[in-house]
PLY file of the C-alpha trace (Angstrom):
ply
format ascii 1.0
element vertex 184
property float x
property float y
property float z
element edge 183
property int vertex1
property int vertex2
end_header
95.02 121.57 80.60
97.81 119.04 80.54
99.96 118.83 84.03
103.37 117.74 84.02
104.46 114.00 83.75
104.26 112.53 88.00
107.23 110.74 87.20
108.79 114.11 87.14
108.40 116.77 89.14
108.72 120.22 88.41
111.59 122.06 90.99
112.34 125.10 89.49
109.98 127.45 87.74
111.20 129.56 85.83
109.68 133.66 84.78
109.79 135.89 82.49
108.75 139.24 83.45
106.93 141.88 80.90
103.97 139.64 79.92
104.46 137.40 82.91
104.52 138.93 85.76
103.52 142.07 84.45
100.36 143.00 81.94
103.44 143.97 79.18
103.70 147.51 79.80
106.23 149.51 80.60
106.25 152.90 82.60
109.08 155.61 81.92
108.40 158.78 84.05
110.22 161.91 83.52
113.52 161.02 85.07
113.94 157.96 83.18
113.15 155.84 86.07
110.74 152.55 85.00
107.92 151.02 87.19
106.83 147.93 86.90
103.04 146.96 88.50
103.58 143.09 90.24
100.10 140.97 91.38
100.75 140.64 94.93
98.66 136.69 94.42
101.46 136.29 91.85
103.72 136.96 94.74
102.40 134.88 97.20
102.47 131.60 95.18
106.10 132.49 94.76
106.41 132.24 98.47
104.57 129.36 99.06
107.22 127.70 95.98
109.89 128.67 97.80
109.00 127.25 101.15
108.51 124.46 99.93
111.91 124.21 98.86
111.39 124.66 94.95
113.56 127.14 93.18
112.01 130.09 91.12
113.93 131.80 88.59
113.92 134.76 86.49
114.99 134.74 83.45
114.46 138.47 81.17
115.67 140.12 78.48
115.12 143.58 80.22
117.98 145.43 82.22
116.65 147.49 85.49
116.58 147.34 89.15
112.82 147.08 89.53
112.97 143.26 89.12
116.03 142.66 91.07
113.83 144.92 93.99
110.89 142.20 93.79
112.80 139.46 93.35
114.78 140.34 96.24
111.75 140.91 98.53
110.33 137.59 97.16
113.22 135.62 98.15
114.21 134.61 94.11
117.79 134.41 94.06
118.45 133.12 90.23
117.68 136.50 88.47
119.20 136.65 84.66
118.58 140.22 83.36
119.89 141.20 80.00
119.89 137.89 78.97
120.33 137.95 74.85
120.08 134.15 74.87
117.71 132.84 77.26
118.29 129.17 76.39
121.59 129.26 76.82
120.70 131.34 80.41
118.32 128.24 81.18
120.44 125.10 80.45
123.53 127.35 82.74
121.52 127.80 85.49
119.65 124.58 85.68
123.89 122.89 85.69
124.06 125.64 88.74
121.22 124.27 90.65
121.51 120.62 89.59
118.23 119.99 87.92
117.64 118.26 84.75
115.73 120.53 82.35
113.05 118.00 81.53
112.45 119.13 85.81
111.91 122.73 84.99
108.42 124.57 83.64
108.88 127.66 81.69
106.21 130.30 81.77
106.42 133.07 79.03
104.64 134.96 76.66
106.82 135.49 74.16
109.17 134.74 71.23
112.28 134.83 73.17
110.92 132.69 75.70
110.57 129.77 72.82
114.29 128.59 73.62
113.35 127.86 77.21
109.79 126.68 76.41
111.06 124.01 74.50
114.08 123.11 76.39
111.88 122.64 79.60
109.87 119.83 81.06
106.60 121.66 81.20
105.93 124.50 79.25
103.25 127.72 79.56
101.96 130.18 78.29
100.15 132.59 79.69
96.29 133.66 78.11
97.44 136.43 76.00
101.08 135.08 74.88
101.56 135.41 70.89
100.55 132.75 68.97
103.96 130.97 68.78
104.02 130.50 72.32
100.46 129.51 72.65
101.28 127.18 70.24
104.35 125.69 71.66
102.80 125.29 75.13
101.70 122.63 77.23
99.36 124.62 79.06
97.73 128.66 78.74
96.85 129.60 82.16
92.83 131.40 82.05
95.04 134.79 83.69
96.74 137.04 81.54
100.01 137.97 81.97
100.22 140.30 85.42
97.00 139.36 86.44
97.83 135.99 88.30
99.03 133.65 85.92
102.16 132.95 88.21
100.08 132.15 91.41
97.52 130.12 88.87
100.52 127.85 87.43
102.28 127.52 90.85
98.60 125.93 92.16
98.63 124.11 89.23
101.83 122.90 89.48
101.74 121.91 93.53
97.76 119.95 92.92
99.93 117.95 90.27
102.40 117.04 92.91
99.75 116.25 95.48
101.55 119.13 97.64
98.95 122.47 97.25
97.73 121.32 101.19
101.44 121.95 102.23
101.17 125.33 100.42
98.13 126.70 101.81
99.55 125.43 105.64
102.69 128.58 104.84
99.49 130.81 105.46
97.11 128.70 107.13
99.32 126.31 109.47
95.64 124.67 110.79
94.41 124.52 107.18
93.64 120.75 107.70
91.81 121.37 111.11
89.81 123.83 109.53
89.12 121.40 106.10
88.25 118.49 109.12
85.77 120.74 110.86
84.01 121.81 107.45
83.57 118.46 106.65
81.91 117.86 109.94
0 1
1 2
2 3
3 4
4 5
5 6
6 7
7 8
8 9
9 10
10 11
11 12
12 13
13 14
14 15
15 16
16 17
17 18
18 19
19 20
20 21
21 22
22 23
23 24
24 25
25 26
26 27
27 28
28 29
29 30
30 31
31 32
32 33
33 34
34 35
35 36
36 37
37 38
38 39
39 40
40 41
41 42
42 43
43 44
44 45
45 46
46 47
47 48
48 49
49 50
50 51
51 52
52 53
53 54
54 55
55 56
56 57
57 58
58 59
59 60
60 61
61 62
62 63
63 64
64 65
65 66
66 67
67 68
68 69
69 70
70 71
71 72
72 73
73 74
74 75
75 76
76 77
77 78
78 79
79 80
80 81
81 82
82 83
83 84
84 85
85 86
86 87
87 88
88 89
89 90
90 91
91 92
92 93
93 94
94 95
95 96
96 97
97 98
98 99
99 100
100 101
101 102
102 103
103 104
104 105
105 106
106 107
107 108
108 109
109 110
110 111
111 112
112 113
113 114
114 115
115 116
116 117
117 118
118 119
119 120
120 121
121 122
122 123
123 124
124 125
125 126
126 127
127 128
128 129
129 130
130 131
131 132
132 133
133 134
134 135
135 136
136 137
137 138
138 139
139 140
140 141
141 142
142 143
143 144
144 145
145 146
146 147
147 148
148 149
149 150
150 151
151 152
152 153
153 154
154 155
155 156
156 157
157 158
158 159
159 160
160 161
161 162
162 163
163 164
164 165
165 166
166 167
167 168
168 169
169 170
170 171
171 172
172 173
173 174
174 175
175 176
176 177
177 178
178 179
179 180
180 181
181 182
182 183
């Protein structure tokens, strides 16, 4: 596994979401209303992300409310649903937030995630992207997509930035007390 370049750090992270963070499939019940199933470790390196003042952003080709609903309750406020031209999505909303490209990672699984993937500063795949992706990525997390892959590449991510102790003190705020007295 490759990590990013030190000499620039990754701010913004940017998702897709069927194959990301989702296993791919889609649920339809009889009203036309879709589900989506989220990994709630998925969701809890997102929050660790954001407090430490990164930006996460989703970026999807899909219309529906489900993602806006868990981005919403994750605290992601860059959502781009619909999108019919992710890299053009990507280069607009990193000129929104300020941040070079070569200072974003891209995780996808995908062919229309390819635009972004290569646009990026750090690009992923997760373990059961297609081949394309796999083969245009930096780094395939060991989690499929849905199963972790998010929480996997934002610990990857923050050990590569020296900053996954800051992380684990938005849970654990004596994490280094406890680490001291382990030691002992």
């Amino acid at each position: 596994m490759t990590s990013p370049s030190p000499l620039v750090p990754i701010r913004l992270l940017v998702l897709d979401v069927d194959g990301v963070l989702t296993d791919g499939g889609i649920s339809i019940d009889d009203l036309g209303r879709e589900t989506k199933r989220f990994h709630v470790r998925d969701g809890a390196g997102i929050h660790m992300w954001l407090k430490l003042g990164l930006e996460v952003a989703i970026i999807t080709g899909r219309n529906g409310m489900v993602v806006h609903h868990r981005a919403r309750e994750l605290g992601i406020a860059h959502v781009v649903s619909g999108s019919k031209d992710k890299g053009a999505a990507f280069l607009e909303l990193c000129t929104k937030l300020q941040i070079a490209p070569k200072e974003a990672a891209m995780l996808g699984d995908d062919l229309p995630d390819l635009c972004v993937m290569r646009e990026c500063g750090f690009a992923i795949a997760v373990n059961d992207a297609s081949a394309e992706v796999l083969a245009a990525a930096q780094m395939v997390t060991k989690a499929c997509g849905g199963n972790g892959a998010v929480r996997e590449v934002i610990e990857h991510l923050l050990r590569a930035q020296n900053r996954w102790d800051d992380a684990v003190r938005v849970f654990d705020p004596k994490h280094d007390a406890a680490r001291a007295g382990a030691r002992s």
